[in-house]
Structure formats: structure tokens, C-alpha cells
SETI-913711 format. One line per 3 residues: number of its first residue (from 0); their letters; for each residue z, x, y of N, C-alpha, C, O, CB. Coordinates in Angstrom, 3 decimals. Atoms other than C-alpha are relative to their C-alpha. Last residue first. Glycine has a CB too. Layout:
BEGIN
NUM> A> Z X Y Z X Y Z X Y Z X Y Z X Y | ...
end
This chain:
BEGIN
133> XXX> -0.949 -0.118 -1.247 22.747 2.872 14.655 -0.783 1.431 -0.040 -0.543 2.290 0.809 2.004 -0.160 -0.116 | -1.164 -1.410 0.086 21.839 2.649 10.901 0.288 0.614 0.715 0.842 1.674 0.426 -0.113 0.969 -0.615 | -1.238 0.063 1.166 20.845 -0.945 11.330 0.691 0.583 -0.459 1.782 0.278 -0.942 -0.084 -0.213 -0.861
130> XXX> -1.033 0.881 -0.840 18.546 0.102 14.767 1.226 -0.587 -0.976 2.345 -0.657 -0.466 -0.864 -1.371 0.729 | -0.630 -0.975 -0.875 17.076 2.828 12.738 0.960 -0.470 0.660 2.060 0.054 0.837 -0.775 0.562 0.858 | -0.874 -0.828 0.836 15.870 0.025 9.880 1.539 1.444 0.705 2.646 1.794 0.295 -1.379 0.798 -0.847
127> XXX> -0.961 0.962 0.335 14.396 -2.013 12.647 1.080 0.941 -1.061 2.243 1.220 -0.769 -0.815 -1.437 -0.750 | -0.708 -0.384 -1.468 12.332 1.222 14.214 1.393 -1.326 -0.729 2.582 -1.038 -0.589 -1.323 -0.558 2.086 | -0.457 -1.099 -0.199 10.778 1.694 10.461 1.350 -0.186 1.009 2.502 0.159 0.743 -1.139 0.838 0.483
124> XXX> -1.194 -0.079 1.183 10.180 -1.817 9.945 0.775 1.370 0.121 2.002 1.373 0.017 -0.692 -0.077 -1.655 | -0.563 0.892 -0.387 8.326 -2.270 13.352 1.259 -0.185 -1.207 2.374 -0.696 -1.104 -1.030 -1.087 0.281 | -0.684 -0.286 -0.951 6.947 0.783 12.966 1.136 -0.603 -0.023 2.241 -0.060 -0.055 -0.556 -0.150 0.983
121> XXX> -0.375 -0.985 0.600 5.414 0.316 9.285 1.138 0.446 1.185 2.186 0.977 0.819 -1.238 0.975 -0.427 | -0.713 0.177 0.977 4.072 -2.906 10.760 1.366 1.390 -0.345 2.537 1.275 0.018 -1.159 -0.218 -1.087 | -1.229 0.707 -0.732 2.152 -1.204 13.303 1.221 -0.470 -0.810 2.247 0.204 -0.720 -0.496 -1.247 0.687
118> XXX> -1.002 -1.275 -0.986 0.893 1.988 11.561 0.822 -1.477 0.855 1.998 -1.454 1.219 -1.359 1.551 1.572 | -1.166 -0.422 0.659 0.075 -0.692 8.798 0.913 0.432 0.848 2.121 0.209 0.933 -0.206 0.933 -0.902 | -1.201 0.926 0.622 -1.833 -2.532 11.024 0.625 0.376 -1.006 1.251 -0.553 -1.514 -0.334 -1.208 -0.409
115> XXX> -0.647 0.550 -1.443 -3.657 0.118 12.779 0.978 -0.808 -0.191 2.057 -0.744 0.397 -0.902 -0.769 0.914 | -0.765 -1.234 -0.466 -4.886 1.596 9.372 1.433 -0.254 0.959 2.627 0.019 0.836 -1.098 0.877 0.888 | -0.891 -0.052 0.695 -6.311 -2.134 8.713 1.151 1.246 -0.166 2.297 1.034 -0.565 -0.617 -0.264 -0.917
112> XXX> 0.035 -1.072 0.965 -8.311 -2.449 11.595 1.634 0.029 -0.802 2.769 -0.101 -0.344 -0.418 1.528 0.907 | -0.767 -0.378 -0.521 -8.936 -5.961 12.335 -0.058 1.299 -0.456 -0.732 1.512 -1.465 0.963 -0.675 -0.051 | 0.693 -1.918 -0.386 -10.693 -8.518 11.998 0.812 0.909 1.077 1.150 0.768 2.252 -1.831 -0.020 0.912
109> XXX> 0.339 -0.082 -1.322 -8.472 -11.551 10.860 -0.839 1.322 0.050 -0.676 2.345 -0.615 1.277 -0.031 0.946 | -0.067 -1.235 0.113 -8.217 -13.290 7.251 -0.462 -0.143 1.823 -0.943 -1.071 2.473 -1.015 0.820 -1.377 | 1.149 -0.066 0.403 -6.793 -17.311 7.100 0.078 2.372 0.713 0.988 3.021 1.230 -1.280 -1.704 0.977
106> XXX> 0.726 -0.168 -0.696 -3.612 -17.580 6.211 -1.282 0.325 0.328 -1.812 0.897 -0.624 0.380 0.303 0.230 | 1.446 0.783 -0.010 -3.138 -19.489 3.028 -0.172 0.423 1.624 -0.736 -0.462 2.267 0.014 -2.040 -0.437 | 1.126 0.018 0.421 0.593 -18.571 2.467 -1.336 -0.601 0.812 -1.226 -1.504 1.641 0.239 -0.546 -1.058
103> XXX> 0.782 1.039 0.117 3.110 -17.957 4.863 -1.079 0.286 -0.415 -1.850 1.065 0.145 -0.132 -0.629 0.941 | 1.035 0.312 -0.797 5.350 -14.864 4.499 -0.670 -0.970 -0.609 -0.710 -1.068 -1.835 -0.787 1.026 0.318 | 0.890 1.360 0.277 8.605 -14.543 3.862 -1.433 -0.243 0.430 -1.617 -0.742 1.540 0.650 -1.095 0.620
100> XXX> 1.071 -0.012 -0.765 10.148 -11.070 3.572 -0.080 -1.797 -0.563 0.269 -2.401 -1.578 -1.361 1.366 -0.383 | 0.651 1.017 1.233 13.422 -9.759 2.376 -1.060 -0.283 1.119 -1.043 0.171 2.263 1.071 -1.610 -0.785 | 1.317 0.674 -0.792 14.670 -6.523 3.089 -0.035 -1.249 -0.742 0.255 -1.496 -1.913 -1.597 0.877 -0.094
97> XXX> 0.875 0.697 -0.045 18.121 -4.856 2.620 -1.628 -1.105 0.648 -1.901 -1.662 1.711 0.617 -0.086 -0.227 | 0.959 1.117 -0.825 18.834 -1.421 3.734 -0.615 -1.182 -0.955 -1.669 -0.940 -1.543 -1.402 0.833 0.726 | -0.433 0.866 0.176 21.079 0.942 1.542 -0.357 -1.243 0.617 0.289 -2.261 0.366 0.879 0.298 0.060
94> XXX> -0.984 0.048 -1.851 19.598 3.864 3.569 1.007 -0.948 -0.537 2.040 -0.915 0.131 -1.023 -0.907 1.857 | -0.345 -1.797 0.179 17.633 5.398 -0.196 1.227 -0.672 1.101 2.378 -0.248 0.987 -1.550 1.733 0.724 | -0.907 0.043 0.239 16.818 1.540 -0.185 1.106 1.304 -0.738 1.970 1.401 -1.610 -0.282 -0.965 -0.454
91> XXX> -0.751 1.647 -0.019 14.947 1.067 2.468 1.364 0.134 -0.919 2.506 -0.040 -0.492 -1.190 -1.424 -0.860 | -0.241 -0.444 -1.519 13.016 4.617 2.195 1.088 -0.612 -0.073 2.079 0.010 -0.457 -0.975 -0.390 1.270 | -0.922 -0.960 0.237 12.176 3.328 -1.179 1.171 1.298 1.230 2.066 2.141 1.160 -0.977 0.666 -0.842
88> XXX> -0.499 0.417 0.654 10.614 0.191 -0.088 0.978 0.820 -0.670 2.044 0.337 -1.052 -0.721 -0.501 -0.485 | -1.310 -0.056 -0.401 8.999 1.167 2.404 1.081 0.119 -0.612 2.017 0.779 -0.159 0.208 -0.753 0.502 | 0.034 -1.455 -0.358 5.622 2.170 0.796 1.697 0.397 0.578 2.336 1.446 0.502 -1.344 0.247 1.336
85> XXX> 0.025 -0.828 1.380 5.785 -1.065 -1.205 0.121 1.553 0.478 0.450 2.431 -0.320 -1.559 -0.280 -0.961 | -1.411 -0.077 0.688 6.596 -2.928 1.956 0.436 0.674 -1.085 1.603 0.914 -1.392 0.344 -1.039 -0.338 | -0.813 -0.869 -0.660 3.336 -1.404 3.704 1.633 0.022 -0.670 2.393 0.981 -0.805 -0.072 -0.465 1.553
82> XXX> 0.377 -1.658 0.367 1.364 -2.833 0.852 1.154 1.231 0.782 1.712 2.228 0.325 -1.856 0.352 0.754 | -0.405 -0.312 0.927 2.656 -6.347 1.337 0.253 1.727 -0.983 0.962 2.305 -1.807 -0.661 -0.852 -0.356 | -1.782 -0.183 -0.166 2.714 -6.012 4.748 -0.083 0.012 -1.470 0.414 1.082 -1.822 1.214 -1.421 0.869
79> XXX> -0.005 -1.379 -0.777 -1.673 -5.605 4.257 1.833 0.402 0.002 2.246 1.526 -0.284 -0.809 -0.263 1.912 | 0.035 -0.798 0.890 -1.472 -8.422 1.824 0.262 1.949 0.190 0.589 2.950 -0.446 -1.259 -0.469 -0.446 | -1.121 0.044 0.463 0.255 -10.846 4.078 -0.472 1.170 -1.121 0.452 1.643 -1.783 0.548 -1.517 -0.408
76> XXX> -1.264 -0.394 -0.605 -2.372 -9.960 6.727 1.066 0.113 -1.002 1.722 1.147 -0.876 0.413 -0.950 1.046 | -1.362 1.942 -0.216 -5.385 -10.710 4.844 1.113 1.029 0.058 1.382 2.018 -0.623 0.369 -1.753 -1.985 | -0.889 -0.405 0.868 -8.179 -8.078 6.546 1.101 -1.271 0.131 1.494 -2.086 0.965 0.521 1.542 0.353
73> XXX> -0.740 1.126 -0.095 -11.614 -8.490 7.446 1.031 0.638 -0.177 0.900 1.824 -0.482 -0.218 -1.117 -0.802 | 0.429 1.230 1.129 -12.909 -5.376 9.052 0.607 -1.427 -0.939 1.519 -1.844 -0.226 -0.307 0.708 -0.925 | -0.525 1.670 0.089 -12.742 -3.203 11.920 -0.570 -0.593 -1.394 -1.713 -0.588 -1.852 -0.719 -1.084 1.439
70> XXX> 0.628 0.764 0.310 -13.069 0.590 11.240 0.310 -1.355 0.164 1.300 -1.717 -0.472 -0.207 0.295 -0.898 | 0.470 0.132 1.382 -10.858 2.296 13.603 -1.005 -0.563 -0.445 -1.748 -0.930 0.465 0.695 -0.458 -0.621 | -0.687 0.980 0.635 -10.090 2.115 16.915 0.433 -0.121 -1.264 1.497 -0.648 -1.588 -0.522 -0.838 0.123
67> XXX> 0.834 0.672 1.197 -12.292 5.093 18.042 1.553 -0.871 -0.588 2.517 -0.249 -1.034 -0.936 1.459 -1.394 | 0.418 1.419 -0.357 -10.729 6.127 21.640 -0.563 -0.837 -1.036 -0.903 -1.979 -0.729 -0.965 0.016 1.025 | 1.479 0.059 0.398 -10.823 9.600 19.785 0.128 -1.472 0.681 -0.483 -2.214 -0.089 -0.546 0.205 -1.866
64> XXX> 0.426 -0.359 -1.225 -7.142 9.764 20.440 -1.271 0.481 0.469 -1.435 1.290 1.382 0.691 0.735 0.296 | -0.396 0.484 -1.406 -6.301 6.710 18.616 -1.029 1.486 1.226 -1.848 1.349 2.135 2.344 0.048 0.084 | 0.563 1.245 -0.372 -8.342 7.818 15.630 -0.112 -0.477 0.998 -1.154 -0.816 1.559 0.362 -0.753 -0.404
61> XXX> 1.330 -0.483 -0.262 -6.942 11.174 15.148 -0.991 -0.673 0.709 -1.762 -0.238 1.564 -0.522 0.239 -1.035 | -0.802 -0.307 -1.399 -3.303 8.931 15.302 -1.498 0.768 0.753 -1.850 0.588 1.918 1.757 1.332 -0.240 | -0.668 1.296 -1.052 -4.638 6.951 12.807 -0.499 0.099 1.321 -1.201 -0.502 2.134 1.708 0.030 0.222
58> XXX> 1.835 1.221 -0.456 -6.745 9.217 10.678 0.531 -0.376 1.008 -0.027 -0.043 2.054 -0.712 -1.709 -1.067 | 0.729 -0.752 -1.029 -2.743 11.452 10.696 -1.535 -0.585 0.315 -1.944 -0.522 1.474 -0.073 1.530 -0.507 | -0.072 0.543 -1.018 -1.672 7.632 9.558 0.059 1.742 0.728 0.491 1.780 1.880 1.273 -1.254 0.093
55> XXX> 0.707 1.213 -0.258 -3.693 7.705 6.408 0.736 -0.417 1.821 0.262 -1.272 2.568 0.423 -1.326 -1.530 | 1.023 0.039 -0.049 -3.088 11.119 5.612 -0.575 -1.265 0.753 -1.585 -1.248 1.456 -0.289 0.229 -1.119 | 0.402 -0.984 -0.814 0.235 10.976 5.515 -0.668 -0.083 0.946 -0.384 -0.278 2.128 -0.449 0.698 -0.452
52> XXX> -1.169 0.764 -1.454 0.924 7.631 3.510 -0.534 0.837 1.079 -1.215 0.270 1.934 2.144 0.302 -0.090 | 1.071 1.542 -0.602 -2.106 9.012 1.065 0.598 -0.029 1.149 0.115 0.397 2.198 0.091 -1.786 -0.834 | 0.810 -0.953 -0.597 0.676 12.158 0.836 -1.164 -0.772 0.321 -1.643 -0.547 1.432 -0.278 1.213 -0.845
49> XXX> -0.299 -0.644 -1.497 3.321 9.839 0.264 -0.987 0.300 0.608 -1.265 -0.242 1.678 0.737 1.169 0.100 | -0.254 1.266 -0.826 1.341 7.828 -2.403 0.361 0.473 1.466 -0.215 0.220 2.524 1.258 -0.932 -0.660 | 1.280 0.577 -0.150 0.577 11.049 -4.348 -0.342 -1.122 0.945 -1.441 -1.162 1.499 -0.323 -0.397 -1.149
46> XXX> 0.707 -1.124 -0.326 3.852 12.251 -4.459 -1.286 -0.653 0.901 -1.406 -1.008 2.073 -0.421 0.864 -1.413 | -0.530 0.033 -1.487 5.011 8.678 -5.362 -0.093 1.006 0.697 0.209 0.700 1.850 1.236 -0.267 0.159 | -0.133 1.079 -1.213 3.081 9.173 -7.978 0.244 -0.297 1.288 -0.495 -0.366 2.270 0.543 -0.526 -0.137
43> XXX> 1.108 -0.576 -0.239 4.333 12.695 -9.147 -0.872 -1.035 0.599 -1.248 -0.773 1.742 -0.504 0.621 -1.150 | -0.537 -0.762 -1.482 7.719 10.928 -8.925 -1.243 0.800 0.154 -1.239 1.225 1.310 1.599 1.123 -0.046 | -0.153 1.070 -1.104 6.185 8.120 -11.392 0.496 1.234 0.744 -0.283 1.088 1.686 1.076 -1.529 -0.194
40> XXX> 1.118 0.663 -0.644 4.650 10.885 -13.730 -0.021 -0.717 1.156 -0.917 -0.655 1.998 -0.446 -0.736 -0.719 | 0.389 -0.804 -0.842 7.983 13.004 -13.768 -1.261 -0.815 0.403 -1.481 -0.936 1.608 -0.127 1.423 -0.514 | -0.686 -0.358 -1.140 10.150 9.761 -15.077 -0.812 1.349 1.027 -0.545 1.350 2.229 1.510 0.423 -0.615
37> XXX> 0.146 1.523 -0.605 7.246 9.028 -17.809 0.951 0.255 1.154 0.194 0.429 2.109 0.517 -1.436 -1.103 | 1.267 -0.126 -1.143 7.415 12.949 -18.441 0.097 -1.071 0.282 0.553 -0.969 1.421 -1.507 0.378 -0.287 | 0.520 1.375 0.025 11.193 12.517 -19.615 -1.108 0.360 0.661 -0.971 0.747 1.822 0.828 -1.192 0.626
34> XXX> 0.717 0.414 -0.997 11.728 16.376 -20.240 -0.330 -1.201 0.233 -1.523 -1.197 -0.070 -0.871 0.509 0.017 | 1.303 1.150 0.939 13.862 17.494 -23.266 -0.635 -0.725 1.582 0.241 -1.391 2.135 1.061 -1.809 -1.512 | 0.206 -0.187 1.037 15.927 20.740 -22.133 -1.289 -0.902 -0.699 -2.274 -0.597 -1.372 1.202 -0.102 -0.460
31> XXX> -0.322 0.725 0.968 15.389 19.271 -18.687 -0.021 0.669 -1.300 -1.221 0.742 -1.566 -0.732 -1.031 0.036 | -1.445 -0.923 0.607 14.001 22.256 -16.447 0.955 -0.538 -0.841 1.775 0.251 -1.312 0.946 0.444 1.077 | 0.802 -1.045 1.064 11.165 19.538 -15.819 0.597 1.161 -0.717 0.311 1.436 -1.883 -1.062 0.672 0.690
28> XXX> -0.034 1.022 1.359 13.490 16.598 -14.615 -0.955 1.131 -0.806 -1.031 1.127 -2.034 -0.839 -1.966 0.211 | -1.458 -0.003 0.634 14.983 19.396 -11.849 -0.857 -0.841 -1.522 -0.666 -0.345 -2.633 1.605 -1.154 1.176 | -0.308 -0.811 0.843 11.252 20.009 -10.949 1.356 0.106 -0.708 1.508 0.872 -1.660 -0.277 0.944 0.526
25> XXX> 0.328 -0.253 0.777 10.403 16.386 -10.640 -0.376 1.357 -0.315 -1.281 1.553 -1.127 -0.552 -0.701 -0.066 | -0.324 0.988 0.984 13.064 15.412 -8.209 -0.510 0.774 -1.438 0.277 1.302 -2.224 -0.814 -1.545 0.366 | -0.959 -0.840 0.044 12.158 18.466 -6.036 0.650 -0.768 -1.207 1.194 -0.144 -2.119 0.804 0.234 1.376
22> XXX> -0.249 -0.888 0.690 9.174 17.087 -5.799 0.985 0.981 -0.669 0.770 1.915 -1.442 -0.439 0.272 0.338 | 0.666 0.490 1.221 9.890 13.794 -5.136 -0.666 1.154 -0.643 -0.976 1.018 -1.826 -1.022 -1.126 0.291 | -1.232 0.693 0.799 12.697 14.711 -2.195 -0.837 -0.098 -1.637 -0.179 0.144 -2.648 0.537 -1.907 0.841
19> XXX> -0.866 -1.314 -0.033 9.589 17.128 -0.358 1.168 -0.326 -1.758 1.277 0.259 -2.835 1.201 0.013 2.028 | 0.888 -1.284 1.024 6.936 14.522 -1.428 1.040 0.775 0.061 1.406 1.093 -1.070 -1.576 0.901 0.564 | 0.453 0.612 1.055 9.457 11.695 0.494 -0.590 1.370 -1.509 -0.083 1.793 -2.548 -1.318 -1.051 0.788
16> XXX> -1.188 0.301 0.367 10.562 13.565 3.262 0.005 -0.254 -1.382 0.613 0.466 -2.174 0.484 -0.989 0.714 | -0.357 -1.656 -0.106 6.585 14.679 4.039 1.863 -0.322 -0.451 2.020 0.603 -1.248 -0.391 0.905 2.169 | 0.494 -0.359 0.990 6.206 10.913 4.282 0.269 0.856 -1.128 0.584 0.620 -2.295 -0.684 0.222 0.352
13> XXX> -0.563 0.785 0.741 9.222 10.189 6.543 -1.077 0.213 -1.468 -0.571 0.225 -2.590 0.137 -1.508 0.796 | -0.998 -0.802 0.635 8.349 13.275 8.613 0.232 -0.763 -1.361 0.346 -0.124 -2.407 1.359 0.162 0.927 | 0.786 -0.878 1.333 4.443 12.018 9.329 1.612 0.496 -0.472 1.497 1.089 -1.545 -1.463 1.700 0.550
10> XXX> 0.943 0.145 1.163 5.489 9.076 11.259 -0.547 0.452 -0.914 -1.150 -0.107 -1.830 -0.623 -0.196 0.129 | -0.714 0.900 0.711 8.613 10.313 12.925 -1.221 -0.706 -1.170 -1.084 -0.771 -2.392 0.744 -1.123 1.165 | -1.166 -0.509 0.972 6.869 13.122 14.235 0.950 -0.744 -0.893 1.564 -0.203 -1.813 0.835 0.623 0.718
7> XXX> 0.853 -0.644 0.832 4.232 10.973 15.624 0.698 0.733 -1.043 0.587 0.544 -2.254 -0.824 0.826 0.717 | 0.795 0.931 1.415 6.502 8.791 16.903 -0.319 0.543 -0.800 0.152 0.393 -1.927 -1.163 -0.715 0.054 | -1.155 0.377 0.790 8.760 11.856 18.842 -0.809 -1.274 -1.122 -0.682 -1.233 -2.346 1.434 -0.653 1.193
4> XXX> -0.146 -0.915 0.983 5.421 12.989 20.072 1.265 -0.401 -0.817 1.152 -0.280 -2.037 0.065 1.390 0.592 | 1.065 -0.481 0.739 4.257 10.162 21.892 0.602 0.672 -0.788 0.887 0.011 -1.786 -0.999 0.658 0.591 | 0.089 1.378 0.958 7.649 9.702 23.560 -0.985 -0.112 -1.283 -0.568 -0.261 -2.432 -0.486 -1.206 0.934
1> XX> -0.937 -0.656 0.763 7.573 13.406 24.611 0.514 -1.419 -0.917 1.050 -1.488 -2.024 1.235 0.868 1.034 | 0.499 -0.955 0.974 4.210 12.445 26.178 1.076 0.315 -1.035 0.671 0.599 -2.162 -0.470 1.284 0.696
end
């Protein structure tokens, strides 16, 4: 159980980290004598993205303990990591963490839930990143 909860907490902090850091971003750029809005739009963005991020893996976890799986449906794998890497991606290199990825074209699509495979993914990069900063 205390395993359980340490994920969970780790899965919604990094979001919630994010909106906290990206708001705070875009009230310093608003107290600017001259204001770059194009710099507040993208951190209002990534606002927006976090809080999706959230959302999408409190469903998850709601999900799991509802025995409900998720929705199954097709999904192409390299597009699904592609998405998760875009969410990582600033995380990554807030730590100084390089990534690189290869993935093989022309797989074919699997049924699957797509929630499920972020929350995995997202782990598996998450928990790798932890293990590089010891």
C-alpha cells in the first residue's frame, strides 16, 4: 500500500511541479515593465498540458481501481512515446538528463488502452531518470 501511494504521489507531483514552476514563471514575465506575451502564452500552455498530464493519469489510477481498464482501442505505439516524450521533455532537461529515442518504423497498431500506456512509459522514463540522479 505505501508502495501504491508513493507512485501515485509521484505521478500527480511532477505535474502539479510543473503548473506550480509555470505559473510562477508567467507572473514574474507579467510584472515585466514590457511583457513578452508570446513567452506567457507558451508557459500558460504548458499549464494547460500539465494539468491534462494530471487529469489524465488521476482517470488512470480511478480506472485501475474500478477494475475498468480503460477504453481499449487501436493505438500506434511510437506515437503514443512520442507524446509521452513531449511531456517529459522538460522535466529531462530541468535534471540535465539526456534522451534519445529510436523507434522502429511501420509497426503495426495494438489494442490497447492508451492512458495505460502512457502511465507505463511515463514510469519507465520517470523511474530511469531517478536512477541517473541517484
Amino acid at each position: 500500500m505505501a508502495s501504491m501511494a508513493a507512485s501515485i504521489s509521484h505521478e500527480v507531483s511532477q505535474p502539479l511541479t510543473g503548473i506550480i514552476a509555470n505559473a510562477g514563471a508567467s507572473l514574474q514575465l507579467l510584472a515585466k515593465a514590457k511583457p513578452d506575451i508570446d513567452e506567457v502564452r507558451a508557459a500558460l500552455r504548458d499549464i494547460v498540458d500539465e494539468g491534462q498530464r494530471a487529469s489524465s493519469v488521476l482517470d488512470g489510477i480511478r480506472s485501475m481501481f474500478r477494475n475498468d481498464h480503460g477504453e481499449r482501442t487501436t493505438v500506434a505505439v511510437n506515437d503514443l512515446i512520442g507524446e509521452v516524450l513531449a511531456v517529459v521533455r522538460g522535466e529531462l532537461d530541468a535534471h540535465q538528463v539526456s534522451l534519445r529515442s529510436e523507434l522502429s518504423g511501420g509497426l503495426p497498431t495494438v489494442l490497447a488502452s492508451p492512458t495505460q500506456l502512457q502511465q507505463v512509459f511515463l514510469n519507465l522514463i520517470l523511474n530511469a531518470e531517478q536512477a541517473i540522479l541517484g
